[in-house]
C-alpha positions as semicolon CSV with decimal commas, in nm:
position;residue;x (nm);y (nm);z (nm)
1;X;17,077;0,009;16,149
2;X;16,930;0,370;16,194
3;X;16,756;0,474;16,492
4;X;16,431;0,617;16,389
5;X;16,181;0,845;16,642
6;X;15,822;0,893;16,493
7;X;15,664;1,185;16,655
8;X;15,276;1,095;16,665
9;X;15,090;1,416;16,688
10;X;14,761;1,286;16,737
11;X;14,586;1,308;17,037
12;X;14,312;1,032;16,881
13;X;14,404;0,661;16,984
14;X;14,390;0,444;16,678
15;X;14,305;0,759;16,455
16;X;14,420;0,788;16,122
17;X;14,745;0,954;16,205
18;X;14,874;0,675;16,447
19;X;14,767;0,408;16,201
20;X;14,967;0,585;15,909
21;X;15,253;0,666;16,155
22;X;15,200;0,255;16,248
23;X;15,255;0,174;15,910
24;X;15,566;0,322;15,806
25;X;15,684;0,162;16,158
26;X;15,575;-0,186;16,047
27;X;15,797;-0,165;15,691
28;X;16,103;0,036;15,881
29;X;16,119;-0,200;16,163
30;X;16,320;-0,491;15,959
31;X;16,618;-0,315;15,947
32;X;16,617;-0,011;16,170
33;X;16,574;0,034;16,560
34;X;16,192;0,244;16,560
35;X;16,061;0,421;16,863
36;X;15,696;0,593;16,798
37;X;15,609;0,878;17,097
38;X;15,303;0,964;17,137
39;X;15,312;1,350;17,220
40;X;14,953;1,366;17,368
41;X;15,118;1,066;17,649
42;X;15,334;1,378;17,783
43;X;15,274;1,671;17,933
44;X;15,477;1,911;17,726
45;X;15,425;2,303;17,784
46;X;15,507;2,514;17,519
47;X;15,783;2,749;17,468
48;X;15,771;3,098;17,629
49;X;16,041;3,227;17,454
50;X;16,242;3,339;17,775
51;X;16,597;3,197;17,631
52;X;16,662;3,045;17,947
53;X;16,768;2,736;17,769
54;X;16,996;2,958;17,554
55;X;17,206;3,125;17,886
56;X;17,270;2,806;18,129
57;X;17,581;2,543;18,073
58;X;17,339;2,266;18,032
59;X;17,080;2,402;17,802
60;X;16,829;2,282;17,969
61;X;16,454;2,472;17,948
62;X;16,387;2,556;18,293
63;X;16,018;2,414;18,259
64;X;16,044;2,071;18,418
65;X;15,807;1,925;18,216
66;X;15,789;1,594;18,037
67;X;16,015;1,722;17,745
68;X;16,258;1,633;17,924
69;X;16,225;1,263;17,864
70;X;16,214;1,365;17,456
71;X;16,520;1,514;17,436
72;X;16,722;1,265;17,486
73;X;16,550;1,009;17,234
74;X;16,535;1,289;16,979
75;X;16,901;1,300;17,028
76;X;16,992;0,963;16,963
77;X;16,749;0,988;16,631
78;X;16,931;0,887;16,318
79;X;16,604;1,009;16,117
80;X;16,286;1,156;16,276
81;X;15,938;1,081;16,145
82;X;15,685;1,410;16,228
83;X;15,363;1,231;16,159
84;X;15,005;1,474;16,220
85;X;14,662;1,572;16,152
86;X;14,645;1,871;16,009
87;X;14,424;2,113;16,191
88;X;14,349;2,460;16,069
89;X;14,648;2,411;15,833
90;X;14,920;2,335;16,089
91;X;14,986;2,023;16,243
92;X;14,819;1,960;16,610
93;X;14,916;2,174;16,882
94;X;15,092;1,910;17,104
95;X;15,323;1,849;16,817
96;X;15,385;2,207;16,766
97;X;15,460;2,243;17,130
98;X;15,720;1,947;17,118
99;X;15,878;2,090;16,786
100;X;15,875;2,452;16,952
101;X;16,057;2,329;17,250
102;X;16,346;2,269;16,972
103;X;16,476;2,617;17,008
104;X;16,736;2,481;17,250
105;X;17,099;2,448;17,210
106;X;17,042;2,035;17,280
107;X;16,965;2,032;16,927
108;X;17,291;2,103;16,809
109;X;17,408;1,777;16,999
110;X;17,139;1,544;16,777
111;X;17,256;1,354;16,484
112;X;16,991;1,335;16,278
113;X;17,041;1,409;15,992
114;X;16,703;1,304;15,754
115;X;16,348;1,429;15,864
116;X;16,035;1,229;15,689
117;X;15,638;1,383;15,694
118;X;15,312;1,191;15,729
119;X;15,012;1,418;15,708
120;X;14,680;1,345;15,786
121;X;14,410;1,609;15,663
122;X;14,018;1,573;15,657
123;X;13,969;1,835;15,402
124;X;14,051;1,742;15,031
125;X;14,133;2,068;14,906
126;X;14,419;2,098;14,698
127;X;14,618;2,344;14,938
128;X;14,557;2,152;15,273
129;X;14,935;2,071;15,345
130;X;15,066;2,398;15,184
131;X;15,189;2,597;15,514
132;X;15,308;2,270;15,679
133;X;15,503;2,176;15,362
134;X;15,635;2,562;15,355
135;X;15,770;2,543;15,689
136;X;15,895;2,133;15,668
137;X;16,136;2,304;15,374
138;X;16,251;2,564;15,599
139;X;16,358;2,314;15,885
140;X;16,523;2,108;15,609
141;X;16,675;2,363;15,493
142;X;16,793;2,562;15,783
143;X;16,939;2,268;15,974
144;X;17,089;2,112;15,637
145;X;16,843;1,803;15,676
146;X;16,805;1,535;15,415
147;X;16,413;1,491;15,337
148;X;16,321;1,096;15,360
149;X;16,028;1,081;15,237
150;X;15,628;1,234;15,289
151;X;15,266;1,065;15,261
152;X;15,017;1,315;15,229
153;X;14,663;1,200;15,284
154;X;14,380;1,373;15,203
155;X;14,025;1,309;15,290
156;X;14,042;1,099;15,587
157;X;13,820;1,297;15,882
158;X;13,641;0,981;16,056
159;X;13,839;0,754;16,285
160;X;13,969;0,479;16,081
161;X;13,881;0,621;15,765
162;X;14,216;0,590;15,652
163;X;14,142;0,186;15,658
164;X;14,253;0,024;15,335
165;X;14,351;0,360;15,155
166;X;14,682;0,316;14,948
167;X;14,901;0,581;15,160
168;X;14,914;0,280;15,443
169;X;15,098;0,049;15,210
170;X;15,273;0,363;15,036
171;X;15,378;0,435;15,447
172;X;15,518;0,103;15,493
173;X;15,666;0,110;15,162
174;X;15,871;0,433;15,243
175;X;15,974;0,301;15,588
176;X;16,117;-0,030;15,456
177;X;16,299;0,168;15,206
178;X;16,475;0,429;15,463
């Protein structure tokens, strides 16, 4: 049984994102232990660049901020699931401020070892995911990561909009099968 965070980026309740990110939960959920955090629930600051995490014993960031409570559930992640709406061509900004709090030495104690991507995007141009899907093969690649999967959906703006579109069943299809 893996243990399996899904990193909700959406700030929406019951938006397209969480009910994609709710799928893949519903088909992983039969044989693996699934937490879903909702980054807009915490008050995460972003990362100021300062090192401090990189010069004390602990590695802690010395913004005592509700990051704190991520950390250790990222660490205990067996695979984690970055699920987002894509804004301007980058995922929201409370996800980016969760995944830029990352620069820490705590992430060399995680075991995860597979990352999986559900995107979101209003827009149906062809090129919406490109500079998320540039930098997701950089992490992978960097931190020798195992990619489990992505569910790209395009054309999905309204809330709900993604109801009955094939990526939900596609979602749960991919989480059953991690």
């Amino acid at each position: 049984m893996n243990k399996i965070v899904i990193l909700v980026g959406s700030v929406r309740k019951g938006g397209n994102t969480s009910l994609l990110a709710q799928a893949f939960a519903e088909g992983a959920k039969a044989s693996n232990e699934v937490e879903i955090i909702s980054v807009a629930d915490y008050k995460v600051n972003p990362c100021i660049g300062c090192e401090s995490c990189m010069k004390n014993e602990e590695s802690r960031c010395f913004q005592k901020d509700d990051m704190q409570k991520i950390y250790p559930k990222l660490a205990e992640a067996d695979l984690i699931v970055i699920a987002s709406p894509v804004y301007f061509y980058g995922v929201s900004a409370q996800l980016k401020a969760v995944i830029d709090r990352l620069h820490t030495p705590l992430r060399n104690t995680f075991k995860v070892k597979r990352l999986a991507l559900l995107l979101v995007a209003g827009a149906e141009i062809p090129t919406v995911f490109d500079s998320i899907l540039h930098r997701y093969q950089q992490i992978l690649s960097f931190f020798h990561l195992e990619d489990a999967g992505m569910i790209l959906v395009r054309g999905v703006r309204a809330k709900g909009a993604i109801a009955g579109n094939k990526a939900l069943n596609d979602a749960r299809y991919l989480g059953a099968h991690i």
